[in-house]
C-alpha positions as CSV (number, residue, x, y, z in Angstrom):
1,X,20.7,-4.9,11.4
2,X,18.7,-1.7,12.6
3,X,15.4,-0.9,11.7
4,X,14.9,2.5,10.6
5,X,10.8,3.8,11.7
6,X,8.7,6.2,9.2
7,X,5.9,7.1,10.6
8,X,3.0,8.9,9.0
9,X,0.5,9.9,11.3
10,X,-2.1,7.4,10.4
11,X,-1.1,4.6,12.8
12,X,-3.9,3.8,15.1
13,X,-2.0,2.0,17.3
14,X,1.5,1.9,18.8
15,X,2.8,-1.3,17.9
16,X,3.2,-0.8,13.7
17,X,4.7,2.5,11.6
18,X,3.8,2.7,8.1
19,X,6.9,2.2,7.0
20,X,10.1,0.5,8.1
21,X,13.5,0.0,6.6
22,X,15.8,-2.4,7.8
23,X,19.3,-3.1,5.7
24,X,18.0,-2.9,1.8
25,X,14.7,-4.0,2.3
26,X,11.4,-1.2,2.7
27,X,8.2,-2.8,4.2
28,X,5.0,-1.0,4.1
29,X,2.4,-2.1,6.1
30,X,-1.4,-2.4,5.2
31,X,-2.4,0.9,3.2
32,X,-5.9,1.4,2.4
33,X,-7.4,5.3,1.1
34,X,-8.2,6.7,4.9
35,X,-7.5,10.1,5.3
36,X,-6.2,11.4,8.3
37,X,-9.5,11.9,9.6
38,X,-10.0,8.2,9.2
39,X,-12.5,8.9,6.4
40,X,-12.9,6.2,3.6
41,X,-11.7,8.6,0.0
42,X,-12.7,6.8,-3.5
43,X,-15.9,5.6,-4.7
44,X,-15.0,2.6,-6.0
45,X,-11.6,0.2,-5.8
46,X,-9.6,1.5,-8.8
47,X,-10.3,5.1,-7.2
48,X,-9.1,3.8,-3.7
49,X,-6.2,2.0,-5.2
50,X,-4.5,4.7,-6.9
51,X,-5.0,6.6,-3.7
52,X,-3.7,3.5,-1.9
53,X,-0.5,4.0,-4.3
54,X,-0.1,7.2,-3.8
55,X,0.2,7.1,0.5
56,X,2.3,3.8,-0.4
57,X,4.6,5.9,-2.8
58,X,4.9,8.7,0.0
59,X,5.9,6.3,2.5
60,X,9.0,4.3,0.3
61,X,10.4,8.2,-0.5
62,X,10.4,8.7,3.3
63,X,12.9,5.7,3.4
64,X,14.6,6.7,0.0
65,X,12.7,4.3,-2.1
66,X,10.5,4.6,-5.5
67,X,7.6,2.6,-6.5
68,X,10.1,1.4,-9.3
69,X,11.9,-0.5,-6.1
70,X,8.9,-2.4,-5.5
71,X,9.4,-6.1,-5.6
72,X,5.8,-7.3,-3.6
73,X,2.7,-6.2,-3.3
74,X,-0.3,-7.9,-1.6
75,X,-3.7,-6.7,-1.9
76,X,-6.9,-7.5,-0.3
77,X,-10.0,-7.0,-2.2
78,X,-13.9,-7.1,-0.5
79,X,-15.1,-8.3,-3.8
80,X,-13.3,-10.1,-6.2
81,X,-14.9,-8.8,-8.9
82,X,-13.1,-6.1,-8.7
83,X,-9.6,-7.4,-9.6
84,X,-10.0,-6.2,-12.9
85,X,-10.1,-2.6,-12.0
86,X,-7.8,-2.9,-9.0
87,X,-5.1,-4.4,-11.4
88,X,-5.9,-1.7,-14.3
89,X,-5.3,1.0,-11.3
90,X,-1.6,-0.7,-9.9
91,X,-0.6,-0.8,-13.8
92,X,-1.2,2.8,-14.0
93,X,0.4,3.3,-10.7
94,X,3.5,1.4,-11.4
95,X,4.2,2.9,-14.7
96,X,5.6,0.2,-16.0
97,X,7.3,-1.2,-13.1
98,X,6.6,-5.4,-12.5
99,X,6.3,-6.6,-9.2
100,X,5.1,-10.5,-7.9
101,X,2.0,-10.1,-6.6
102,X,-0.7,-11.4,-4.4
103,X,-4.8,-10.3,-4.3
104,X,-7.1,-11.8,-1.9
105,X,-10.4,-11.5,-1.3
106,X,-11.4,-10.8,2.0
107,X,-14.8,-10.4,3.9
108,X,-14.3,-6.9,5.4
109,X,-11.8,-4.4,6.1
110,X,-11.4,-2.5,8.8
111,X,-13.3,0.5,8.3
112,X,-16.7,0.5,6.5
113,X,-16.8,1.2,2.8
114,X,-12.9,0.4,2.5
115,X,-13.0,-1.8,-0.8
116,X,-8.9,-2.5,-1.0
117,X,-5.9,-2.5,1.3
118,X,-2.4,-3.1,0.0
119,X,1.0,-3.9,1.6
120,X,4.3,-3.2,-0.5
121,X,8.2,-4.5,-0.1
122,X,10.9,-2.7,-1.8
123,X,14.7,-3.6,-2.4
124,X,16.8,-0.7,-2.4
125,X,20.4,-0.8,-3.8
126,X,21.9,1.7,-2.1
């Protein structure tokens, strides 16, 4: 089965994409609120996951999926307080849609001041 690459322009190194399809399945690798300056945007985790959701949404159109193909999601949190909020945002993201889903708390992420990082899988039918 071929795997079909989706770059963005964020990658910081040349072993990953952002997004790959391979058969029906859409992976999207770790997606935190970076710019493409590298520069954390959000103050706080429910503003950094709904523009987490937003680069994730961009990369499953790039390989002809929705959010409303989502099946996974896996977040990692710096403070697991803040799972309330993070959830509340993802709700609002998915507008309705219902993944499985996995949050971890982590002790750091890669850049300073990142609070969340999510990865998504996607089934499309097509």
């Amino acid at each position: 089965m071929a795997k079909k690459l989706f770059p963005d322009g964020t990658e910081v190194a040349g072993f990953y994409v952002r997004t790959i399809k391979s058969g029906p399945f859409v992976f999207v690798s770790g997606t935190t609120s970076l710019n493409s300056k590298g520069q954390v945007q959000g103050k706080d985790a429910a503003q950094q996951t709904a523009i987490t959701m937003k680069k994730i949404e961009a990369g499953l159109k790039s390989a002809g999926a929705k959010l409303s193909d989502l099946t996974r999601t896996t977040i990692y949190v710096t403070d697991i307080r803040d799972m309330g909020a993070v959830s509340e945002a993802l709700g609002k993201a998915l507008k309705g849609s219902v993944v499985t889903s996995t949050l971890v708390a982590v002790s750091a992420l890669a850049v300073p001041g990142l609070l969340v990082e999510i990865e998504a899988t996607a089934v499309v039918d097509k």
